[in-house]
N, C-alpha and C positions, 0 to 999 in steps of 0.2 A: 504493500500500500504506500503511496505517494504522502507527499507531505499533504496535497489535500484529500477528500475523501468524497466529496462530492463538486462535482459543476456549481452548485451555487457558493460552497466556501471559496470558489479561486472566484470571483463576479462579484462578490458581497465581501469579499476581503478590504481591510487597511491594511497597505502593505509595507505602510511606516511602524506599525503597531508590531507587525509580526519582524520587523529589526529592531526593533527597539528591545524586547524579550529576547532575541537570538543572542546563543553563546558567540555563534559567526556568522555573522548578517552576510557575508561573499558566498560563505556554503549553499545559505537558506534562498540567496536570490538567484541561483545558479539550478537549484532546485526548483525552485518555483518560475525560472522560465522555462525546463522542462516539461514540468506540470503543465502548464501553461499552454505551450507548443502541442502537447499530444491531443490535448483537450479540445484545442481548437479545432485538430484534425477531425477527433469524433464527432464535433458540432457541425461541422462541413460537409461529412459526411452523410449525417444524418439530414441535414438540409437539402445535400445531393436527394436520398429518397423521398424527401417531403415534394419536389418539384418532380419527380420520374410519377411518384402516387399521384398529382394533380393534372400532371398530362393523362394518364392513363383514365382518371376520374372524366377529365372532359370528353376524350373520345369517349368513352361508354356513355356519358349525356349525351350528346350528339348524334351516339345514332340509335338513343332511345325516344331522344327527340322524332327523329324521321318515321321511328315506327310508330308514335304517338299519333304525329300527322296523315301516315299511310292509314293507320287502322279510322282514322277521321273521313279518310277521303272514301272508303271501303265502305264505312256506314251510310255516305252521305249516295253511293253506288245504288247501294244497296234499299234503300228509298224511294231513289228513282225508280228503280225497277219492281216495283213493290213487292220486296220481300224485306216486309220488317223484321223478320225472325234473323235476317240473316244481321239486318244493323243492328237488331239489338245485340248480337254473339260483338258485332264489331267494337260497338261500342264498351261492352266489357273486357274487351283483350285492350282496348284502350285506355282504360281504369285503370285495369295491371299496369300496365305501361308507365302511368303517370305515377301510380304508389312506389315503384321502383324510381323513376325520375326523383322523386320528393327524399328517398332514404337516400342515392348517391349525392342527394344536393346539400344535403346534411352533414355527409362524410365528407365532401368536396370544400364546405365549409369550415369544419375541424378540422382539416390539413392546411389551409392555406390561414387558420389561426393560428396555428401550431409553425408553421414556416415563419412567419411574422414574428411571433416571439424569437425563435432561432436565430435569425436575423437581428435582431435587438440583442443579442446573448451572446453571438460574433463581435459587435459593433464594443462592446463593455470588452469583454476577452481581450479583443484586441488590442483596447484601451490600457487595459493592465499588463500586457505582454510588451507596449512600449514605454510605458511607464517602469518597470521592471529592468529593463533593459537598460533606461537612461541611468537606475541608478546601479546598475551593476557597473558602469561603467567608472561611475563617480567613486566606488567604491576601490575598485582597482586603482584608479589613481591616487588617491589617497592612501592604499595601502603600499602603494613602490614610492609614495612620499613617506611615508611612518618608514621602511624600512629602510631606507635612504638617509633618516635622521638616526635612526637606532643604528647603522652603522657607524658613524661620523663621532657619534657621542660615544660608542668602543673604544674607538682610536684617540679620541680626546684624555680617555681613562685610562687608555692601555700605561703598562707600564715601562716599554719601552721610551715613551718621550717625559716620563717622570725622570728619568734616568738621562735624558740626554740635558733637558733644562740642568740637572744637578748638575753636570758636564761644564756645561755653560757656564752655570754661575762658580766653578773653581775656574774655566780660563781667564772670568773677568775678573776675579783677583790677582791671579799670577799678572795681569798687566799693570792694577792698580799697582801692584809690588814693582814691576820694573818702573813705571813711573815715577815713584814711592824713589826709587834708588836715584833718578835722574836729579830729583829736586833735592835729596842730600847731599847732591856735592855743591852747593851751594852756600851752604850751611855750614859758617866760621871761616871761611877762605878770605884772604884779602881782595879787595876790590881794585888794584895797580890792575895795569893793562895787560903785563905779561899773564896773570894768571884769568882774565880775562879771555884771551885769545886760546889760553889753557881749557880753560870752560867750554867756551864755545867748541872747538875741536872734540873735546869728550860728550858734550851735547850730541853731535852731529854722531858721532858713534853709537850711542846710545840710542838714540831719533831712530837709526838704521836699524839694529835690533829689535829694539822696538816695533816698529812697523811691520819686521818679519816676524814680529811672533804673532804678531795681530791677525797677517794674514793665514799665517801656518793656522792659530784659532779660529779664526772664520773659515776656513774651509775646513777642520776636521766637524767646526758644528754642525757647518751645511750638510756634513758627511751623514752625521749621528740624526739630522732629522729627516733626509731621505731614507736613510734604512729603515727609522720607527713610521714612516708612511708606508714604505713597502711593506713592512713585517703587518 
């Protein structure tokens, strides 16, 4: 048995109601445009017999009709020529004729009520089968958005780049320290020009190492946070 159990539960459904209760609203609407789909088919089908039962209904009126008129025209012979025995027979094969006319016009009428609602019961079906549809789709997208963020926020946690930031923050000390060293020789030196140009010279030395270690550091970080992206 289907998630529905009957033609009027998928037509008289809320189908906000029945996601809103679903443990997985992607399952239940995946299922219910199966449901849906098959349903439709039975309705169409059975619509199919409701219009073959009303052709079929007309022709047997049609040419119950003709024999109505014959057996009228056979009485009305039969008059003329005066034998009323024989219009009156006529006229009762005519009577038949019409109580039969009167029961298929009946039946003729109950099919083509019964088509009419079917018709009406497509027209809803269908309505929920695109309805269904639009939001399955909305569904899917928002679920390769939620898994798209619940990836992203892994690798935010992962502990791989807990480890590289800590990485980081000892090579930005080690530079703070070599800068640290630069600005001590500063500190107590005479200011005469010999040792001035002394300075400067050891500056410029320093400056240089400096800069290589900066860069040696930025690119082992770049290293360490491309690996914890790939990993």
């Amino acid at each position: 048995m289907g998630i529905f159990t009957r033609f009027s539960d998928i037509v008289n459904s809320n189908i906000n109601a029945i996601l809103d209760k679903a443990e997985d609203p992607e399952k239940i609407v995946r299922l219910m445009i199966q449901e849906m789909e098959d349903t439709l088919v039975e309705v169409r089908s059975a619509a199919a017999r409701s219009i073959a039962d009303k052709k079929d209904l007309n022709r047997k009126l049609e040419s119950l009709d003709r024999e109505k008129r014959d057996w009228a025209d056979k009485a009305e012979l039969a008059i003329r020529k005066g034998r009323e025995d024989l219009a009156k027979a006529a006229l009762i094969e005519k009577s038949r004729v019409k109580q039969a006319v009167d029961v298929l016009k009946q039946d003729y009428l109950a099919v083509d009520d019964g088509l009419s609602k079917l018709n009406e019961d497509i027209a809803r079906l269908e309505s929920k089968l695109e309805d269904a549809k639009a939001r399955q789709k909305a569904l899917l997208a928002r679920h390769k958005t939620a898994s798209s963020r619940l990836a992203a926020r892994k690798k935010i946690h992962d502990y791989k780049i807990d480890d590289a930031m800590i990485r980081f923050e000892q090579y930005t000390k080690r530079i703070d320290d070599v800068e640290s060293r630069v600005e001590a020789y500063d500190l107590g030196l005479p200011k005469d020009l010999k040792h001035e140009f002394a300075s400067l010279e050891a500056e410029d030395s320093v400056r240089e190492e400096l800069e290589a270690l900066k860069k040696r550091i930025a690119g082992n970080a770049d290293e360490d946070e491309k690996n914890a992206a790939e990993g």
